[in-house]
N, C-alpha and C positions, 0 to 999 in steps of 0.2 A: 080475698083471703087466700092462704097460700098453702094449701091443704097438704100438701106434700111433707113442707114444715114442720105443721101443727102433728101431721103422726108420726115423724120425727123426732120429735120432742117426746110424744108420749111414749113410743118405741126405747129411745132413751134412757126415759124416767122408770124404766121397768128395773136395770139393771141393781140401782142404789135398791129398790126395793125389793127386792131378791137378796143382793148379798146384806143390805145394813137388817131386813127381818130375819138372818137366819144369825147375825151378830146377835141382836138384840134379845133375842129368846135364849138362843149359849150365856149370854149374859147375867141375863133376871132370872130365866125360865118360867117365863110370865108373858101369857098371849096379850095383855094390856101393853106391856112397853110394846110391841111389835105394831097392835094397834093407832098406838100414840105416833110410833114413827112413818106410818103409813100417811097419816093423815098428816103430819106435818110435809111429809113428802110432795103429799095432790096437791097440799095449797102455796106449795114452791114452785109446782107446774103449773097450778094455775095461774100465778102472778107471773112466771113467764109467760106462759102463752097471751094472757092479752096484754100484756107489753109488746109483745112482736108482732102481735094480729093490729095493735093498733100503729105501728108505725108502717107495717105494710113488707115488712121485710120480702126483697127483691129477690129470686131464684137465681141460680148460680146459671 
């Protein structure tokens, strides 16, 4: 595993969830939609990460 990668990615996955929960709440004003986007967020990082954990992605 490519551990550098994988925090990486979760490094990454912080940004959307920073700007899209601070969209989402100016939006609704409702900590549900912010929630809702959260979680649809991990399970977009999750399905990357073992996608790339399983093909073994190679270090630069």
């Amino acid at each position: 595993m490519n551990w550098p990668w994988v925090v990486g990615m979760c490094i990454l996955s912080i940004v959307p969830g920073i700007i899209g929960g601070g969209l989402f709440f100016s939006i609704f004003e409702n900590w549900t939609a912010v929630i809702v986007w959260v979680i649809v967020l991990f399970c977009i990082l999750l399905a990357i990460l073992t996608k790339g954990v399983k093909r073994g992605i190679p270090a630069h």
